[in-house]
mmCIF entry with sequence, helices, sheets and N, C-alpha, C, O atoms, coordinates in Angstrom:
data_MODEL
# 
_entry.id   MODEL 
# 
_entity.id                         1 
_entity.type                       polymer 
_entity.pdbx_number_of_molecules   1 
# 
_entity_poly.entity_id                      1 
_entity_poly.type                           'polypeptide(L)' 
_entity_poly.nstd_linkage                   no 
_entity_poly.nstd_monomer                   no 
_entity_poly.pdbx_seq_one_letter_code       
;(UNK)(UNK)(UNK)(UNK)(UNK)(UNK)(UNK)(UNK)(UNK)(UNK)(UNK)(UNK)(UNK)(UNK)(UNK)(UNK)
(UNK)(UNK)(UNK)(UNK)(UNK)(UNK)(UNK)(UNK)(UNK)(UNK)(UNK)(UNK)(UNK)(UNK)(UNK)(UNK)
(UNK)(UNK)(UNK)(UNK)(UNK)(UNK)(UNK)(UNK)(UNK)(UNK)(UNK)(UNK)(UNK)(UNK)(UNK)(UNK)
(UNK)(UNK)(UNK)(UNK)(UNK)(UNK)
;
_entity_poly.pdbx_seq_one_letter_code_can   XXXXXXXXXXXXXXXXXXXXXXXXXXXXXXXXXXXXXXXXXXXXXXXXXXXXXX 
_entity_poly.pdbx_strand_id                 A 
# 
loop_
_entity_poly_seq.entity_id 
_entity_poly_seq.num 
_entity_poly_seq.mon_id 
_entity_poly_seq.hetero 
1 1  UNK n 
1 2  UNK n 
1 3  UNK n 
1 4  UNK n 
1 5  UNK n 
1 6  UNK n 
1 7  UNK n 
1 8  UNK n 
1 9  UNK n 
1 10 UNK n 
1 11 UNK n 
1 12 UNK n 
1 13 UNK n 
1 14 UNK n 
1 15 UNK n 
1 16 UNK n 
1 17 UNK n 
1 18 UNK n 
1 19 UNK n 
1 20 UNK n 
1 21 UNK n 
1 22 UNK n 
1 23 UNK n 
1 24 UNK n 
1 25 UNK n 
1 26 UNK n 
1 27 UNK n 
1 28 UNK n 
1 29 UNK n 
1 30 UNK n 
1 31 UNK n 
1 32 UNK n 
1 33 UNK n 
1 34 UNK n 
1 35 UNK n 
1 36 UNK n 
1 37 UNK n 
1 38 UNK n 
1 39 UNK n 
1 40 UNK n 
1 41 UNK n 
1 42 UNK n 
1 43 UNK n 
1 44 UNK n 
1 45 UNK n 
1 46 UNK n 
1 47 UNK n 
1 48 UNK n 
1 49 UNK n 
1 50 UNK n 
1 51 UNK n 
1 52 UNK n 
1 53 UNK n 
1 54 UNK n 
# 
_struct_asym.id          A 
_struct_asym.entity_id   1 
# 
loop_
_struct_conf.conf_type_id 
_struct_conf.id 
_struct_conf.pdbx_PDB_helix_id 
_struct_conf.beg_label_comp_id 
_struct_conf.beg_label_asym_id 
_struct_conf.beg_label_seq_id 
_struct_conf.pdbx_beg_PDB_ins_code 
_struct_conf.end_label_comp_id 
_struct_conf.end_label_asym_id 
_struct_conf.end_label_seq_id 
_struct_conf.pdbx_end_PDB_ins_code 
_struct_conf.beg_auth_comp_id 
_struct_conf.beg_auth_asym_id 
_struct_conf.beg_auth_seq_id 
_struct_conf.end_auth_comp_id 
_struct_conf.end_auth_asym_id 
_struct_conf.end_auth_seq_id 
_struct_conf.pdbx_PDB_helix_class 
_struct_conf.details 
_struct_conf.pdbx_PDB_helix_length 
HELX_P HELX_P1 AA1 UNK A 3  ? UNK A 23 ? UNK A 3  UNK A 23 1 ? 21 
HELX_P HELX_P2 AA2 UNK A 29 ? UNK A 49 ? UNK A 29 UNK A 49 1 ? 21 
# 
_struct_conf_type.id          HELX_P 
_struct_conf_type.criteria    ? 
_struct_conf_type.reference   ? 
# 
loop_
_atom_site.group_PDB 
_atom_site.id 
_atom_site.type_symbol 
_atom_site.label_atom_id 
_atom_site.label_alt_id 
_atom_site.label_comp_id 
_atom_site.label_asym_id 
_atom_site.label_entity_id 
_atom_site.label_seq_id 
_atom_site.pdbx_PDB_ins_code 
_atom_site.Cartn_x 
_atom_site.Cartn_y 
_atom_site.Cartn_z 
_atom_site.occupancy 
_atom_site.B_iso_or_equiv 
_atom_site.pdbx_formal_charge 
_atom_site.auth_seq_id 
_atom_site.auth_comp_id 
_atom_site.auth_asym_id 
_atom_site.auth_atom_id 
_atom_site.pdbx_PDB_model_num 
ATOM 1   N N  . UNK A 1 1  ? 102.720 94.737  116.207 1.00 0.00 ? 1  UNK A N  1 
ATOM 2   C CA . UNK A 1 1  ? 103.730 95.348  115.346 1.00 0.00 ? 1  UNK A CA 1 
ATOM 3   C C  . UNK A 1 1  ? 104.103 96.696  115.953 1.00 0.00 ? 1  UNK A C  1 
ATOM 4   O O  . UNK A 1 1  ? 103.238 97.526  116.232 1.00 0.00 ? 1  UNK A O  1 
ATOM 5   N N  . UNK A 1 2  ? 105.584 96.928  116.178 1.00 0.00 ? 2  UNK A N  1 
ATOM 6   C CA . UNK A 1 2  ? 105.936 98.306  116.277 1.00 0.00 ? 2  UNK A CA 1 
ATOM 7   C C  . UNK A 1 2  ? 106.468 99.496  115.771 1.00 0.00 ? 2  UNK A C  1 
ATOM 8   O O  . UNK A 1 2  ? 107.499 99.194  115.169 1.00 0.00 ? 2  UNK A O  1 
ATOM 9   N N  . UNK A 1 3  ? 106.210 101.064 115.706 1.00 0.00 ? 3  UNK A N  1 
ATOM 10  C CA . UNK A 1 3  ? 106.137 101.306 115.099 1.00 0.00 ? 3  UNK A CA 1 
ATOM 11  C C  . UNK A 1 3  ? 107.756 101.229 114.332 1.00 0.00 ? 3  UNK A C  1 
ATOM 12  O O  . UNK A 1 3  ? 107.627 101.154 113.110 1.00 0.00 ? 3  UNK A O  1 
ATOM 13  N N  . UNK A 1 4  ? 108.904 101.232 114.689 1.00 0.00 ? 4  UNK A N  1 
ATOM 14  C CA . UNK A 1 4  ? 110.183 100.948 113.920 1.00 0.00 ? 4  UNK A CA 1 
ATOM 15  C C  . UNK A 1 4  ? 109.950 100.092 113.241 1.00 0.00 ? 4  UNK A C  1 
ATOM 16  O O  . UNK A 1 4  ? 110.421 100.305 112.124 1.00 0.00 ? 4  UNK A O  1 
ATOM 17  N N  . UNK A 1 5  ? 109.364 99.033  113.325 1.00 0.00 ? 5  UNK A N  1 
ATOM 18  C CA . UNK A 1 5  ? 109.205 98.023  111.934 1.00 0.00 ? 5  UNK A CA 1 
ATOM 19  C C  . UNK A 1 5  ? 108.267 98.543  111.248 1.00 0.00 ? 5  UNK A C  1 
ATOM 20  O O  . UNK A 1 5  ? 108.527 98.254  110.080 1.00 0.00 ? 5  UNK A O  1 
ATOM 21  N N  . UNK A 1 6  ? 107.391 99.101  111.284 1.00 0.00 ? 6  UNK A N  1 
ATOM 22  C CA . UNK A 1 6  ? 106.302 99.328  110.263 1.00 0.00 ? 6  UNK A CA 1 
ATOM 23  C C  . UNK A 1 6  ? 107.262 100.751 109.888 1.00 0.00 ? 6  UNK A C  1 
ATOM 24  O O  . UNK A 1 6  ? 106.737 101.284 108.910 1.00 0.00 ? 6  UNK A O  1 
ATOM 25  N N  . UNK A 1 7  ? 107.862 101.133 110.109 1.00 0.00 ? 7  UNK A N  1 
ATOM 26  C CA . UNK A 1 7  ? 108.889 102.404 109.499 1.00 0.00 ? 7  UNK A CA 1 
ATOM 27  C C  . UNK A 1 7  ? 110.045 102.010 108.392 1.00 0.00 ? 7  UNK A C  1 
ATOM 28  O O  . UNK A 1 7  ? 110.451 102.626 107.406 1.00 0.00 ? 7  UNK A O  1 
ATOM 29  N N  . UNK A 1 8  ? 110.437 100.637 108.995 1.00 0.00 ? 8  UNK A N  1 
ATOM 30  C CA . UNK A 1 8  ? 111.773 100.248 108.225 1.00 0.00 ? 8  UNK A CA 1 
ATOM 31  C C  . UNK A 1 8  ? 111.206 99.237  106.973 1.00 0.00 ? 8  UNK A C  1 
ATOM 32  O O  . UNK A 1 8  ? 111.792 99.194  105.892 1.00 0.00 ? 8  UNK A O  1 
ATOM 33  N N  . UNK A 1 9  ? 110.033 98.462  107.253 1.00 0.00 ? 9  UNK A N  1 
ATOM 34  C CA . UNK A 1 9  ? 108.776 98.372  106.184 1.00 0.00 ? 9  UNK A CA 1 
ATOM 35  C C  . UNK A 1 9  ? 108.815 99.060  105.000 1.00 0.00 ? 9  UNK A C  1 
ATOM 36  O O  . UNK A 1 9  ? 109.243 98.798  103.876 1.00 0.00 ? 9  UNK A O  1 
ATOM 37  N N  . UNK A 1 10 ? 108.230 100.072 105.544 1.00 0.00 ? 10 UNK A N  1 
ATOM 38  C CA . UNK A 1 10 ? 107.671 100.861 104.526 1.00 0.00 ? 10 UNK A CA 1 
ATOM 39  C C  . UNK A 1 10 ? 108.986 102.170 103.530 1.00 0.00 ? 10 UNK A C  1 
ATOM 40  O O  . UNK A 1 10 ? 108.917 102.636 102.393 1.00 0.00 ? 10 UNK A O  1 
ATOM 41  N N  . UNK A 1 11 ? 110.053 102.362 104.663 1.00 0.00 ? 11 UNK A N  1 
ATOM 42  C CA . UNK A 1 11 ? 110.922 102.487 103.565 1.00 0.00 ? 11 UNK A CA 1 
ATOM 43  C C  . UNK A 1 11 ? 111.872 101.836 102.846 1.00 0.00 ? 11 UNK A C  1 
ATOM 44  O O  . UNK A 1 11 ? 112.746 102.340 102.141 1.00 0.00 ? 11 UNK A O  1 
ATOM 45  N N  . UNK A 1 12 ? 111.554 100.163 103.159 1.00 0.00 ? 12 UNK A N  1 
ATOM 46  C CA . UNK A 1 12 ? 112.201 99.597  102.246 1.00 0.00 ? 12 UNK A CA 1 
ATOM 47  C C  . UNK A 1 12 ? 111.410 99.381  101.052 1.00 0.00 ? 12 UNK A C  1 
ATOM 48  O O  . UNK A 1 12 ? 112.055 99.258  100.011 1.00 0.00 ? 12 UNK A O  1 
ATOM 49  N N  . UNK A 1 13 ? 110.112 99.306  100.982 1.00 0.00 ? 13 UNK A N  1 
ATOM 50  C CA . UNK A 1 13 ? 108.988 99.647  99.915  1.00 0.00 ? 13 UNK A CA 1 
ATOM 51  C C  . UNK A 1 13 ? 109.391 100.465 99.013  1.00 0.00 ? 13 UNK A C  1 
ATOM 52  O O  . UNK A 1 13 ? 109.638 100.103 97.863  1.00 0.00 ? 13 UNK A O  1 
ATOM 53  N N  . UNK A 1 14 ? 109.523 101.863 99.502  1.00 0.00 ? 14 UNK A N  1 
ATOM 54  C CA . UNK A 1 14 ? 109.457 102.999 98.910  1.00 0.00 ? 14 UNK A CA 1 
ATOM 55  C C  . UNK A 1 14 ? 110.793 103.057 98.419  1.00 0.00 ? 14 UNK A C  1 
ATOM 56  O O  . UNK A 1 14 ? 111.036 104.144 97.895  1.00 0.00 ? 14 UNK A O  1 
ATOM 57  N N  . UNK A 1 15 ? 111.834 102.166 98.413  1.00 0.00 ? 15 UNK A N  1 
ATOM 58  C CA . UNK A 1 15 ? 113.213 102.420 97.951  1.00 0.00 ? 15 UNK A CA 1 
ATOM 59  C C  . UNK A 1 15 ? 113.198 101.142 97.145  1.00 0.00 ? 15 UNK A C  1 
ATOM 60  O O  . UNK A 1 15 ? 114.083 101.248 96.296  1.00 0.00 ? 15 UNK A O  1 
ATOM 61  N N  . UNK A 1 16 ? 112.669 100.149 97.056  1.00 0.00 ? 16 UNK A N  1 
ATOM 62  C CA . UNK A 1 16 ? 112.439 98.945  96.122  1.00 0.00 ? 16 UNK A CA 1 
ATOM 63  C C  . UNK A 1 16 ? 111.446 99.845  95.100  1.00 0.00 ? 16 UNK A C  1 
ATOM 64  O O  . UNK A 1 16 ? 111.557 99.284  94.010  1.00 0.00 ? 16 UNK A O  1 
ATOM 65  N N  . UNK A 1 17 ? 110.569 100.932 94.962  1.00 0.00 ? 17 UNK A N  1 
ATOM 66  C CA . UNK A 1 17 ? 109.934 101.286 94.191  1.00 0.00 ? 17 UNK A CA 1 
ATOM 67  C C  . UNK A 1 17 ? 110.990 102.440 92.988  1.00 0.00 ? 17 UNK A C  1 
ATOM 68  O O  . UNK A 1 17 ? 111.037 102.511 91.760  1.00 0.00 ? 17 UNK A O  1 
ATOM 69  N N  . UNK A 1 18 ? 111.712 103.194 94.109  1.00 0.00 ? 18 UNK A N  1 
ATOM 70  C CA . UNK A 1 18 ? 112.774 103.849 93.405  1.00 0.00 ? 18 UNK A CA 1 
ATOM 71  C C  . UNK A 1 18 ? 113.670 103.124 92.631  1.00 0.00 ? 18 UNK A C  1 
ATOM 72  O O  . UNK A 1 18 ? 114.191 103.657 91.652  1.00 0.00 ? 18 UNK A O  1 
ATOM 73  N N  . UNK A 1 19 ? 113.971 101.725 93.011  1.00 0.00 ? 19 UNK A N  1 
ATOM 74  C CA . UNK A 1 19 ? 115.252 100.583 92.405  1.00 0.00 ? 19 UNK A CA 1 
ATOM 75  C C  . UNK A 1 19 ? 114.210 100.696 90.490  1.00 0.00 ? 19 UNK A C  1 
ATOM 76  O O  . UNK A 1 19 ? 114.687 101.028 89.405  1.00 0.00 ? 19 UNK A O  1 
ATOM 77  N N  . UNK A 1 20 ? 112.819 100.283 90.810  1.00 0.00 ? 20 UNK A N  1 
ATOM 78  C CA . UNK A 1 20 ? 112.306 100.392 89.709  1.00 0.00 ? 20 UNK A CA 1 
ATOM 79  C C  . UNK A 1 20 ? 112.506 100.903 88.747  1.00 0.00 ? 20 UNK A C  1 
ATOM 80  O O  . UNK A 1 20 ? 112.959 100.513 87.671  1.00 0.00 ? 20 UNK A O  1 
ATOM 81  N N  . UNK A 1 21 ? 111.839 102.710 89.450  1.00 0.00 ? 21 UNK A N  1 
ATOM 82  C CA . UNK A 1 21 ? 112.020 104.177 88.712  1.00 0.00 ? 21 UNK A CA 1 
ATOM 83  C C  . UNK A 1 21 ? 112.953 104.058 87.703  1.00 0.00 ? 21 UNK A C  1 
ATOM 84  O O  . UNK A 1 21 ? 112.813 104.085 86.480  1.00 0.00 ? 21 UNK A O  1 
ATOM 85  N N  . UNK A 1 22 ? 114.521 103.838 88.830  1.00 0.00 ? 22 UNK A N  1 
ATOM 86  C CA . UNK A 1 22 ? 115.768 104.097 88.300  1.00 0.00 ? 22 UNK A CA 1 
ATOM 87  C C  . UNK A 1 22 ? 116.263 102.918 87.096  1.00 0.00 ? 22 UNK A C  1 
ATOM 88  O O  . UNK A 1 22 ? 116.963 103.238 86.136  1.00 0.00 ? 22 UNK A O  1 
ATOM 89  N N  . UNK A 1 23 ? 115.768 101.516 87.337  1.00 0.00 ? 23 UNK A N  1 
ATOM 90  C CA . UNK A 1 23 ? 115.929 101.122 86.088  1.00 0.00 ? 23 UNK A CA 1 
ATOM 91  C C  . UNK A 1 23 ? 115.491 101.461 84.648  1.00 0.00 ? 23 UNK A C  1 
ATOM 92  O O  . UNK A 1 23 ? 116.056 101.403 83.556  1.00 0.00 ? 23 UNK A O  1 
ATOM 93  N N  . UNK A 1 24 ? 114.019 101.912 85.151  1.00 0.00 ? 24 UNK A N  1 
ATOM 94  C CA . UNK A 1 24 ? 113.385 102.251 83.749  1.00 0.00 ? 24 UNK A CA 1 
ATOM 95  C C  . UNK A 1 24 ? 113.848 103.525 83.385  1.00 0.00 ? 24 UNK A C  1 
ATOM 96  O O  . UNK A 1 24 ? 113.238 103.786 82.348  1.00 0.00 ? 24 UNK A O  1 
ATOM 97  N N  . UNK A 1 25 ? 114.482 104.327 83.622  1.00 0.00 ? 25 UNK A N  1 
ATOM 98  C CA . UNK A 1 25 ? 115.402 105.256 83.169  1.00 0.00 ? 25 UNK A CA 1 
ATOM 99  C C  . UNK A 1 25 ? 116.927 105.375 82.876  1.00 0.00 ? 25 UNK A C  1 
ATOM 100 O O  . UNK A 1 25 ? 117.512 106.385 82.484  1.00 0.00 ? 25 UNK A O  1 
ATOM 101 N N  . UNK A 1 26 ? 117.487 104.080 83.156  1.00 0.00 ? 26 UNK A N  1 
ATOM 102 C CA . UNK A 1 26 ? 118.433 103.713 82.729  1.00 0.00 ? 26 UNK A CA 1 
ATOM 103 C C  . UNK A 1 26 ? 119.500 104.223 83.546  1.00 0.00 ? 26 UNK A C  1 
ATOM 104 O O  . UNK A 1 26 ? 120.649 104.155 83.108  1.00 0.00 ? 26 UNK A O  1 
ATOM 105 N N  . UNK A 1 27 ? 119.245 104.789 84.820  1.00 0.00 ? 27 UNK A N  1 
ATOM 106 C CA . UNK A 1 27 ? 120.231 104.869 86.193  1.00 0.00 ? 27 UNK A CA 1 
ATOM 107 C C  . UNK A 1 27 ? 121.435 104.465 85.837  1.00 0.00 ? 27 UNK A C  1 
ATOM 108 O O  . UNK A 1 27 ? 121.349 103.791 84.810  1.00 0.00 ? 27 UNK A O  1 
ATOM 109 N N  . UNK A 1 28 ? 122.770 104.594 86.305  1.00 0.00 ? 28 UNK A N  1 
ATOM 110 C CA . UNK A 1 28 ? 124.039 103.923 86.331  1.00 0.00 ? 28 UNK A CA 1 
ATOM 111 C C  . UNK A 1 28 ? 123.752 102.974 87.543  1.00 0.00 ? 28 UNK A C  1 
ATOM 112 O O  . UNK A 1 28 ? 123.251 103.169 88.651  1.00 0.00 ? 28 UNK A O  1 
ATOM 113 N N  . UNK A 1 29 ? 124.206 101.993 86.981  1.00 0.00 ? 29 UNK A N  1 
ATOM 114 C CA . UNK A 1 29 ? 124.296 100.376 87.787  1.00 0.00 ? 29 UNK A CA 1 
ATOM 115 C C  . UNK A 1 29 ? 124.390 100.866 89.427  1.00 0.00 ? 29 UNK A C  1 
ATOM 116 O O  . UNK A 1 29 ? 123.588 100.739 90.353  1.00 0.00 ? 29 UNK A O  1 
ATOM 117 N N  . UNK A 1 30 ? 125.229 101.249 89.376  1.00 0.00 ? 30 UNK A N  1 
ATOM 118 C CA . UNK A 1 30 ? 126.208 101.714 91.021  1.00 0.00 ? 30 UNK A CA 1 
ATOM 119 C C  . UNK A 1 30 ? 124.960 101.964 91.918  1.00 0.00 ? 30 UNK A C  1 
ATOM 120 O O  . UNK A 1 30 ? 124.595 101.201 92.813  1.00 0.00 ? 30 UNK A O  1 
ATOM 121 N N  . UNK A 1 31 ? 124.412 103.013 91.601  1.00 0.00 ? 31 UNK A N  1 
ATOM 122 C CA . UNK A 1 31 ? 123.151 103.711 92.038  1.00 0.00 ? 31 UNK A CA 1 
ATOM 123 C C  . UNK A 1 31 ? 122.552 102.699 92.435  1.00 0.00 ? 31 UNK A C  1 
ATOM 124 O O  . UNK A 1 31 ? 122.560 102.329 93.609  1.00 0.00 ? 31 UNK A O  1 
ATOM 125 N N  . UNK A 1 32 ? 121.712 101.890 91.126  1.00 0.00 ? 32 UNK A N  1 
ATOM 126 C CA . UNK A 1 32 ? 120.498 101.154 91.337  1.00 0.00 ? 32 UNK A CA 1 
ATOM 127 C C  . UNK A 1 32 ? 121.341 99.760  92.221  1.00 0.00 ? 32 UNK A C  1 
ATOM 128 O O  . UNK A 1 32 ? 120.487 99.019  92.709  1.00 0.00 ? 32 UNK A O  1 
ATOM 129 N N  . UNK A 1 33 ? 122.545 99.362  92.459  1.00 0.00 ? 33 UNK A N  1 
ATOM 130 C CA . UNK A 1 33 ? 122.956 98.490  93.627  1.00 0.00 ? 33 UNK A CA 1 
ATOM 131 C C  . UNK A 1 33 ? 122.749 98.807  95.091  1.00 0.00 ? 33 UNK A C  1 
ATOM 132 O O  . UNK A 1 33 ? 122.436 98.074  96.029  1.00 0.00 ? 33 UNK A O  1 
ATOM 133 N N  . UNK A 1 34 ? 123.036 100.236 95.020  1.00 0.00 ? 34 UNK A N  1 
ATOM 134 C CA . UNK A 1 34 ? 123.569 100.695 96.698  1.00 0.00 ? 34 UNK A CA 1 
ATOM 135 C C  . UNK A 1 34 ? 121.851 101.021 96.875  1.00 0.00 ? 34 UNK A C  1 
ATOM 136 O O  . UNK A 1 34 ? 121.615 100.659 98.028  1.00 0.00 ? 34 UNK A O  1 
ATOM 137 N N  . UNK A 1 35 ? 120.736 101.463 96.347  1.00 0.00 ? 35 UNK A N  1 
ATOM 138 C CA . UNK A 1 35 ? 119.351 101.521 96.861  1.00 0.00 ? 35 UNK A CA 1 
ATOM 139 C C  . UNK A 1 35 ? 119.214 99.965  96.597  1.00 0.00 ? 35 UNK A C  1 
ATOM 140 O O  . UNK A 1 35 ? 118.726 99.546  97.646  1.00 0.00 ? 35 UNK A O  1 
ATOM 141 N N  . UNK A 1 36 ? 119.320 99.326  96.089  1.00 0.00 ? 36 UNK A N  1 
ATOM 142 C CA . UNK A 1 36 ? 118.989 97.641  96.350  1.00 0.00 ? 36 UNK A CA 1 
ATOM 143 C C  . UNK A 1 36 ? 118.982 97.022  97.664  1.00 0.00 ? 36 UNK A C  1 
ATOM 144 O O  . UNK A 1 36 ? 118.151 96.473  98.387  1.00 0.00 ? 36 UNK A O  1 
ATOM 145 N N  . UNK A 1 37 ? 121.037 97.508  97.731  1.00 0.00 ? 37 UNK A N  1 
ATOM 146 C CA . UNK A 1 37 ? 120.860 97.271  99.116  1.00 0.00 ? 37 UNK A CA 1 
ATOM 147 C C  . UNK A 1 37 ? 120.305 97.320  100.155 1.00 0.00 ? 37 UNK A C  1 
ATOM 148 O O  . UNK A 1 37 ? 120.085 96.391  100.931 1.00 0.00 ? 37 UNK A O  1 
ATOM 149 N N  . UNK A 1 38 ? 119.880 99.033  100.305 1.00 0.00 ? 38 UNK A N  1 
ATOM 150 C CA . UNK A 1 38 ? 119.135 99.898  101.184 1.00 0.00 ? 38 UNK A CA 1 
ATOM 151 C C  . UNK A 1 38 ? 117.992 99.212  101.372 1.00 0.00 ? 38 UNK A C  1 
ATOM 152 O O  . UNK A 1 38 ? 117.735 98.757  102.486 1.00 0.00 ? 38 UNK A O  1 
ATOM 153 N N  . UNK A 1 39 ? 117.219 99.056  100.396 1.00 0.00 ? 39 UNK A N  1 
ATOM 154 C CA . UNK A 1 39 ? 115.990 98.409  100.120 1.00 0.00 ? 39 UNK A CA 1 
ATOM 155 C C  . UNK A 1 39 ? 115.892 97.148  101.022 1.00 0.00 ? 39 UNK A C  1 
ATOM 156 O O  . UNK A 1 39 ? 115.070 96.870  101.895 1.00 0.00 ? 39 UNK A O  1 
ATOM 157 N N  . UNK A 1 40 ? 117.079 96.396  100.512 1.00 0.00 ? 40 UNK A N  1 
ATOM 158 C CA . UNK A 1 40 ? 117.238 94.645  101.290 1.00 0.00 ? 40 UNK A CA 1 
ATOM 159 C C  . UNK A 1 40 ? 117.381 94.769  102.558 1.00 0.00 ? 40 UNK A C  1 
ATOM 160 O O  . UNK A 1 40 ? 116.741 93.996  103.270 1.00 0.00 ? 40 UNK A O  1 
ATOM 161 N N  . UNK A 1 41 ? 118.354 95.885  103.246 1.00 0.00 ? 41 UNK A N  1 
ATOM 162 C CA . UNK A 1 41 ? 118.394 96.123  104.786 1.00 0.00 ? 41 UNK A CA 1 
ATOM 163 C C  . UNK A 1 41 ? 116.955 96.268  105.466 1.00 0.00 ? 41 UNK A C  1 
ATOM 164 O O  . UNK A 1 41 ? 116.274 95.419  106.041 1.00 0.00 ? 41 UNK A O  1 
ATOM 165 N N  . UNK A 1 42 ? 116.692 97.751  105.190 1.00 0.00 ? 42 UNK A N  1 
ATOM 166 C CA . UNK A 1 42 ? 115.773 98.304  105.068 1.00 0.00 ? 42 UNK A CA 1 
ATOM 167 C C  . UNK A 1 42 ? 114.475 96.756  105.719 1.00 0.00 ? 42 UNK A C  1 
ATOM 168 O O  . UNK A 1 42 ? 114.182 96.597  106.904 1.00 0.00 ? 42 UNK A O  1 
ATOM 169 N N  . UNK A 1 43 ? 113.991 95.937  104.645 1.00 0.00 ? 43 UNK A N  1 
ATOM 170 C CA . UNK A 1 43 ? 112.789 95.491  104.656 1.00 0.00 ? 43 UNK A CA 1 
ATOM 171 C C  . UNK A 1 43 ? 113.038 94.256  105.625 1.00 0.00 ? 43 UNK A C  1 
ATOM 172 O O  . UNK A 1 43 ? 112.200 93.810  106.408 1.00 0.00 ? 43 UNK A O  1 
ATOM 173 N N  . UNK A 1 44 ? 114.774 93.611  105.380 1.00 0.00 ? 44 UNK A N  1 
ATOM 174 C CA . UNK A 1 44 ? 115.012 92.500  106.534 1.00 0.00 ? 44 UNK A CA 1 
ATOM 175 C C  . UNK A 1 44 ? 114.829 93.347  107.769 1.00 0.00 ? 44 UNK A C  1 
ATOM 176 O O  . UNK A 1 44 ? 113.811 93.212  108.448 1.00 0.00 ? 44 UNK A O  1 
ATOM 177 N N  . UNK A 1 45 ? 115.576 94.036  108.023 1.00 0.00 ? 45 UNK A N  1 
ATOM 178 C CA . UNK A 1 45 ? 115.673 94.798  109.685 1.00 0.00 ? 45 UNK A CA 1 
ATOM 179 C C  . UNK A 1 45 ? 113.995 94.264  110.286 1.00 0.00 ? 45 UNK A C  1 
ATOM 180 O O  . UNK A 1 45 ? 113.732 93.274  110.970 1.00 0.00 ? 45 UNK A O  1 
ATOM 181 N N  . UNK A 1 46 ? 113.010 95.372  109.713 1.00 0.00 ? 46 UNK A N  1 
ATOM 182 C CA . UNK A 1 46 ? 111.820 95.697  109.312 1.00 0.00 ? 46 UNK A CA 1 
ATOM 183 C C  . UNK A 1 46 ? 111.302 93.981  109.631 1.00 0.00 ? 46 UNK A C  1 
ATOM 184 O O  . UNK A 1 46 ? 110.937 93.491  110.700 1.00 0.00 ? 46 UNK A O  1 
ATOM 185 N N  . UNK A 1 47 ? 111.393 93.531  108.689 1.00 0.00 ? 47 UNK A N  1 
ATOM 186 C CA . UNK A 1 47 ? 110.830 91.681  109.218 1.00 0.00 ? 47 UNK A CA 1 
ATOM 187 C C  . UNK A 1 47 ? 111.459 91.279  110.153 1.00 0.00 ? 47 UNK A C  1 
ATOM 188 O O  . UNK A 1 47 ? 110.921 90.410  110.839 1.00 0.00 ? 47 UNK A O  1 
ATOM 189 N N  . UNK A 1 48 ? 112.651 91.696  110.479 1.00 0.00 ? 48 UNK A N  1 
ATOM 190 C CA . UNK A 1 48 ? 113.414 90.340  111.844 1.00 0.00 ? 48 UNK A CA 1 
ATOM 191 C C  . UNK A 1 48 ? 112.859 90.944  113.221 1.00 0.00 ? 48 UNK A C  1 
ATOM 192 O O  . UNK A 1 48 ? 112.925 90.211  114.208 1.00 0.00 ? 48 UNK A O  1 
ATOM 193 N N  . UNK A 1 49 ? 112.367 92.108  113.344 1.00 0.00 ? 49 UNK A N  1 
ATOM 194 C CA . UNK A 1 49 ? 111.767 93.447  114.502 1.00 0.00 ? 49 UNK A CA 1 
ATOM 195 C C  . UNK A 1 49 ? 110.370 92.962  114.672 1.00 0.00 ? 49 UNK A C  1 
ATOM 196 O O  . UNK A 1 49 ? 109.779 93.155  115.734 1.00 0.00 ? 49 UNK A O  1 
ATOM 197 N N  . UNK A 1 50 ? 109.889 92.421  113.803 1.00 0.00 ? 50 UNK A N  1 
ATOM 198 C CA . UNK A 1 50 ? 108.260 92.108  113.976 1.00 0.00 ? 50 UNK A CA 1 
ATOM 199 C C  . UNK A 1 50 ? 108.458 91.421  115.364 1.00 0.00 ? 50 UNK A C  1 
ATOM 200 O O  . UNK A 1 50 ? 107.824 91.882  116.313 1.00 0.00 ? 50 UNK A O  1 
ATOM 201 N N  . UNK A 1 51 ? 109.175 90.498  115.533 1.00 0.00 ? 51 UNK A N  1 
ATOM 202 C CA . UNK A 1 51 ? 108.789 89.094  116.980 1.00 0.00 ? 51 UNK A CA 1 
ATOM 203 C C  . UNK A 1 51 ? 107.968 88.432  116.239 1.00 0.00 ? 51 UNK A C  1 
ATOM 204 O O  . UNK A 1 51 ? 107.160 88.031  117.077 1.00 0.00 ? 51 UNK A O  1 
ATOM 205 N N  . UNK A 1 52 ? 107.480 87.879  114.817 1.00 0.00 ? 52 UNK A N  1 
ATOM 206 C CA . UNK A 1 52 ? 106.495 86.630  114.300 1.00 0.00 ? 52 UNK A CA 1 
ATOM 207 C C  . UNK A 1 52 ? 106.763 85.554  115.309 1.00 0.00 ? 52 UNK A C  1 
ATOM 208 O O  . UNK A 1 52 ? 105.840 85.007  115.912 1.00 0.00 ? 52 UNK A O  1 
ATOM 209 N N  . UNK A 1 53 ? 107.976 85.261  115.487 1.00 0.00 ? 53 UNK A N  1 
ATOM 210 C CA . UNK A 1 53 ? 108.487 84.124  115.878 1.00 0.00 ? 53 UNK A CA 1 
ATOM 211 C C  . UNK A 1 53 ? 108.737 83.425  117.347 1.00 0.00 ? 53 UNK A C  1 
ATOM 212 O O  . UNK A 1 53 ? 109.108 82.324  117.754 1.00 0.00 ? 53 UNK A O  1 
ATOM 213 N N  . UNK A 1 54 ? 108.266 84.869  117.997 1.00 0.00 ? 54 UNK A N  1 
ATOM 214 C CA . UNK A 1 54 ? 108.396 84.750  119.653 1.00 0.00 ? 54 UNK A CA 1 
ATOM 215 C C  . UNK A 1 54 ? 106.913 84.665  120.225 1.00 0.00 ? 54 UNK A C  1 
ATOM 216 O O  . UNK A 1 54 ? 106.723 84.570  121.437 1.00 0.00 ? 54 UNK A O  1 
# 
């Protein structure tokens, strides 16, 4: 594993944890979409960078 994936990992973690935060406080939608996204980039990039598959 290198370290850009274990980077893009772990802040897609930490921004799927914020998607949380922000629901349980009742965030405006908009917000809690565009860190969703972030989150979804974020953790694919992060998995497709590993090489599992090579």
């Amino acid at each position: 594993m290198n370290g850009l994936s274990t980077v893009l990992i772990v802040v897609g973690l930490f921004l799927l944890g914020g998607v949380y935060s922000f629901v349980k406080q009742h965030m405006p939608k908009g917000l809690i979409v565009l860190v969703s996204i972030g989150a979804a980039m974020c953790l694919a990039a992060g998995v497709l960078r590993l090489d599992v598959w090579s």
